[in-house]
C-alpha positions in Angstrom: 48.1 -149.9 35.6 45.6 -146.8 37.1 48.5 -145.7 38.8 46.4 -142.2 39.8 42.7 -140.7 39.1 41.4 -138.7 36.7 43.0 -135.3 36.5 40.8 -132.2 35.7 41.9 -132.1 31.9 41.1 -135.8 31.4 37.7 -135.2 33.3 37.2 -131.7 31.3 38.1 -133.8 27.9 35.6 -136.6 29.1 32.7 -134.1 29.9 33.6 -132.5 26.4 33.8 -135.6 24.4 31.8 -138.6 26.2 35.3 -140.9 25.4 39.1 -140.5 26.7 41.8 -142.0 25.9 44.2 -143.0 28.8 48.1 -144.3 27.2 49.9 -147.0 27.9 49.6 -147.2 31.4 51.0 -150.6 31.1 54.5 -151.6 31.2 56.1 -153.4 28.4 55.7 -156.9 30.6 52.4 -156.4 31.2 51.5 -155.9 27.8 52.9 -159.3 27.1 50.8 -160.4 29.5 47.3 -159.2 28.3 48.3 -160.9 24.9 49.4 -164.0 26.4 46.2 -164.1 28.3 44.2 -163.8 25.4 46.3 -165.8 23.2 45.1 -168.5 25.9 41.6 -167.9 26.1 41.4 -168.5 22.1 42.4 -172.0 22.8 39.7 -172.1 25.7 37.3 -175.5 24.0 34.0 -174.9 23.7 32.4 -175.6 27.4 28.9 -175.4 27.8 27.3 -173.8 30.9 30.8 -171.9 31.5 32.9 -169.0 29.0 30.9 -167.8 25.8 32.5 -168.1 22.6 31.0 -166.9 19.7 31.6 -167.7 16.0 31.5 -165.7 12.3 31.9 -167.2 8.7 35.3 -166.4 7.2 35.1 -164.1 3.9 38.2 -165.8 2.9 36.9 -169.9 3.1 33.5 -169.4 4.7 34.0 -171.6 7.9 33.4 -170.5 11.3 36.3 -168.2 12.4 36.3 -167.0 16.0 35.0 -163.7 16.7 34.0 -162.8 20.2 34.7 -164.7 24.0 32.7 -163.4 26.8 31.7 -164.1 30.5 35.4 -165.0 30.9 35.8 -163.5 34.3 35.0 -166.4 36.8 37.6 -168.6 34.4 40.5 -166.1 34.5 41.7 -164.7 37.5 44.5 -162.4 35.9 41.7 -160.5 33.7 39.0 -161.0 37.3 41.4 -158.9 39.4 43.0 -156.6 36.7 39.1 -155.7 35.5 38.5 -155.1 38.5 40.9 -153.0 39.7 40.7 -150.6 43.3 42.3 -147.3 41.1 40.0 -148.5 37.8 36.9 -148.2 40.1 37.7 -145.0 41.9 38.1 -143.6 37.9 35.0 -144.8 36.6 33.3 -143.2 40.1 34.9 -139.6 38.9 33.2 -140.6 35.6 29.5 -141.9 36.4 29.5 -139.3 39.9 29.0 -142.4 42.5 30.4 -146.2 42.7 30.7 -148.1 39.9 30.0 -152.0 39.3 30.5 -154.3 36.7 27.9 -154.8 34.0 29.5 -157.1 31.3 32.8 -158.2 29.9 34.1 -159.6 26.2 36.5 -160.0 23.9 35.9 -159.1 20.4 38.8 -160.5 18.1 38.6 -159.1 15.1 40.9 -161.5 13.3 42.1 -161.3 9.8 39.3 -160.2 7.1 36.6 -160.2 10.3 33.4 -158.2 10.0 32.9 -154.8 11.1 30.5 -153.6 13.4 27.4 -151.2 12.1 27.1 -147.7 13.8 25.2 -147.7 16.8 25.2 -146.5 20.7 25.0 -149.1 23.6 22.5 -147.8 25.6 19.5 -148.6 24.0 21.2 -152.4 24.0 22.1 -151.7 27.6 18.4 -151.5 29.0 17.4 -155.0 29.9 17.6 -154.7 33.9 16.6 -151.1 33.7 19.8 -149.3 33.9 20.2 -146.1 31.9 24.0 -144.8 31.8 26.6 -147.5 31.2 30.5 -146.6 30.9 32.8 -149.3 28.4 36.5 -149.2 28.6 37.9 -150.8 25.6 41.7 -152.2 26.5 43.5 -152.6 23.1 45.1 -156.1 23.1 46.6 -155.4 19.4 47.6 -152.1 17.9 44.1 -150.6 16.3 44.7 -149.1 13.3 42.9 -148.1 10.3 44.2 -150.5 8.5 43.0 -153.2 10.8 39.2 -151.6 11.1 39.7 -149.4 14.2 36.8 -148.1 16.0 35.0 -144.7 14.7 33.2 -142.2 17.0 31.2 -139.9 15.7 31.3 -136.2 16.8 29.3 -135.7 20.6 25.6 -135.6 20.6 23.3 -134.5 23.5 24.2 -136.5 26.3 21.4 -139.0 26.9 19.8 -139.0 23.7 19.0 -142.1 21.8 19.2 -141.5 18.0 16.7 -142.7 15.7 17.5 -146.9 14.5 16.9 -149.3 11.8 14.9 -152.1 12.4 18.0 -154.1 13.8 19.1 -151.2 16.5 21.9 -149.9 14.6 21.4 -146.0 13.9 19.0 -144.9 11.1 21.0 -145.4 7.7 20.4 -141.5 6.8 21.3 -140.0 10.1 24.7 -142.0 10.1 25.4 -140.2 6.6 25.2 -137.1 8.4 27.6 -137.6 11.2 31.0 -136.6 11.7 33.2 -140.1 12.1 36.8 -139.6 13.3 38.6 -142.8 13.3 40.4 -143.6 16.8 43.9 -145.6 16.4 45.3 -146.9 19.5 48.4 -148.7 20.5 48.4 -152.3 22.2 47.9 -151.8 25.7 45.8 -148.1 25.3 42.7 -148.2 27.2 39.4 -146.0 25.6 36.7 -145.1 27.9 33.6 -144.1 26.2 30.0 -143.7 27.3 26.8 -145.7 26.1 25.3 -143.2 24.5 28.3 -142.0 22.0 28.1 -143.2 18.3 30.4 -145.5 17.3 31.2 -148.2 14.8 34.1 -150.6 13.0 34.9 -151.1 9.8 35.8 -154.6 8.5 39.6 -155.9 8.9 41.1 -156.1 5.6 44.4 -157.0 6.9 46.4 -159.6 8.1 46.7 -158.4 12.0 44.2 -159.5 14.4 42.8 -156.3 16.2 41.8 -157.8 19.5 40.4 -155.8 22.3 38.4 -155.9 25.4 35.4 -154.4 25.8 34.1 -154.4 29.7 30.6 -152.4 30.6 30.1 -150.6 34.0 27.1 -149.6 35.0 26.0 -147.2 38.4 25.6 -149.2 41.5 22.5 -147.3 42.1 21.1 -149.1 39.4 22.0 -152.4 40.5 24.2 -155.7 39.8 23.3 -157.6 37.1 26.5 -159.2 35.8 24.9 -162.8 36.8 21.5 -162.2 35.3 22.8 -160.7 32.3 24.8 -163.5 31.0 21.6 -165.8 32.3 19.6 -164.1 29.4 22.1 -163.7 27.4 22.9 -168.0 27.5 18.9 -167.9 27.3 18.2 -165.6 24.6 21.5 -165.7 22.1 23.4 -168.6 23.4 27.1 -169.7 21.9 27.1 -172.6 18.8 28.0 -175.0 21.7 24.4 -174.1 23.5 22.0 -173.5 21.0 19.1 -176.1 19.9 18.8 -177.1 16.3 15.6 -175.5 14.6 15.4 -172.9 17.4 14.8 -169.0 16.1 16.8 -166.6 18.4 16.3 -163.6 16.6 13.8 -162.0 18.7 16.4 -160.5 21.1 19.4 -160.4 18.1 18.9 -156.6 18.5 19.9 -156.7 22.6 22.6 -158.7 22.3 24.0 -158.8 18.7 23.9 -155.2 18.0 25.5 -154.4 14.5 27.3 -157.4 15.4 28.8 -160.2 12.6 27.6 -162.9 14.9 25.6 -165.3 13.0 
């Protein structure tokens, strides 16, 4: 994996585009491996205090179906080290113009008739610890298709501009009319990088094919290291089922950190 940096089309077709696309820089083993990781992970128990694992109601018999696992890093050392990769940090630095560091990491599943994912851009969901340019690579742990609700990015806006939202944080219902949505399929094992301030969004998965992927958020080291108090608000704020108090409303920060999401 990250065999090499960025070369200057990739960084042209970055600049350009505010996502790129890196293929298969996995072997065929490797692959495997990511699956079999997460394959693992999904049988992870509920453990309070430790991995997040978040839950959404089944369209097909309404119980809770698994949706989303996050702060999994500490628990895993194959995903710790590979996440956090010597080449992977050197391209997000080509990328963000100084040292990267991690913000956040998950897995959203995306299992068989799972929930979509409104349109919306990261960064205003990104602002918590004051940080203001994130970078996400999204490592496709299934083939994502659009048959299995692949993501959409909308055509580039000017860099650093937050659009206008609904009430919730997604983008304003009109103005997401108005954009241009190209649908991105991927192959199991494809990496997308993609800045926080690119419109994107998911439709739901009709079919019968997971489309699991990772989604891990790096912000500028100039803007500091907030992995640890991140997932301490987060566990505050929007904890897992496992966490949360009966009768408690957690809705007041559903915006920061269940963003178009179908967590419920």
């Amino acid at each position: 994996m990250f065999s090499r940096p960025l070369n200057d089309y990739e960084l042209q077709f970055w600049k350009d585009n505010h996502y790129l696309v890196l293929r298969q820089p996995f072997t065929p083993e490797q692959r495997e491996e990511l699956q079999r990781w997460t394959n693992e992970m999904m049988t992870w128990p509920d453990a309070p205090g430790k991995w997040m694992k978040y839950f959404e109601p089944s369209p097909l018999t309404g119980e809770k179906m698994l949706c989303r696992i996050e702060n999994f890093l500490p628990y895993h050392g194959g995903f710790s080290s590979l996440l956090q990769n010597d080449i992977l940090f050197e391209i997000l630095e080509q990328l963000m113009g100084e040292p990267a560091v991690l913000f956040k990491e998950k897995i959203n599943l995306k299992l068989a008739g799972g929930a979509g994912f409104g349109a919306h851009q990261d960064a205003p969901a990104f602002i918590t610890f004051d940080q203001r340019y994130h970078i996400t690579m999204m490592l496709a742990i299934d083939d994502s298709t659009i048959d299995n609700g692949c993501v959409q990015f909308s055509s580039p806006v000017e860099t650093y501009k937050t659009l206008a939202q609904n009430p919730d944080g997604t983008i304003c219902s009109e103005l997401e009319k108005e954009l241009s949505w190209t649908s991105l399929e991927v192959q199991a094992g494809d990496i997308v990088l993609f800045d926080s301030y690119i419109p994107h969004r998911s439709p739901t998965n009709p079919s019968k094919k997971s489309r699991r992927a990772g989604f891990i958020t790096y912000n500028r080291e100039s803007e500091g290291c907030h992995r640890d108090d991140y997932f301490a608000d987060k566990r505050r704020s929007f904890p897992p089922e496992c966490e949360r108090v009966e009768g408690m409303d957690y809705s007041e920060k559903e915006s920061l950190y269940n963003l178009g999401n179908p967590i419920r």
